[in-house]
Steps between C-alpha positions, in 0.01 A plus 500: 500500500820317586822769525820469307786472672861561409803445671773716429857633496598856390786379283321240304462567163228190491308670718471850368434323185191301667351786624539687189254220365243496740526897490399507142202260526380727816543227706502585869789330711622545899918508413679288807849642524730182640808790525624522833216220606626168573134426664348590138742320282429186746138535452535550116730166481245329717236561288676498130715221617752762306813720559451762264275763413253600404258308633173559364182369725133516428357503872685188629527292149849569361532597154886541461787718371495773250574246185165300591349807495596602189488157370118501630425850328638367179262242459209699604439360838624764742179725589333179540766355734513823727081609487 
């Protein structure tokens, strides 16, 4: 089963907001804090091709920031995105 990833600030409102989300559908996710880690926020901007965060990964395929997520639960497709 491919791992969520999530990478991370502690003063982002997006993210706690994300991982409030996948907390509530009991989704397992690995939380990548980028604070303090210029070598993590490189890799996340490598692979998102983004600045901000979160950035939400299902193994390597990127699945985006907190309002695709949401926008992805509120049409019905998020479990099936992230199984």
């Amino acid at each position: 089963m491919p791992k969520i990833s999530l990478y991370t600030t502690a003063y982002c409102p997006y993210c706690t907001h994300a991982k409030r989300l996948l907390d509530s559908k009991n989704i397992n996710y690995v939380e990548i804090s980028v604070d303090n880690s210029p070598e993590l926020r490189a890799e996340m901007e490598a692979k998102s091709q983004r600045r901000t965060v979160p950035q939400i990964f299902n193994g390597d395929k990127h699945i985006g920031d907190c309002m695709e997520i949401y926008d992805f639960e509120s049409s019905g497709k998020l479990s099936a995105l992230l199984a």
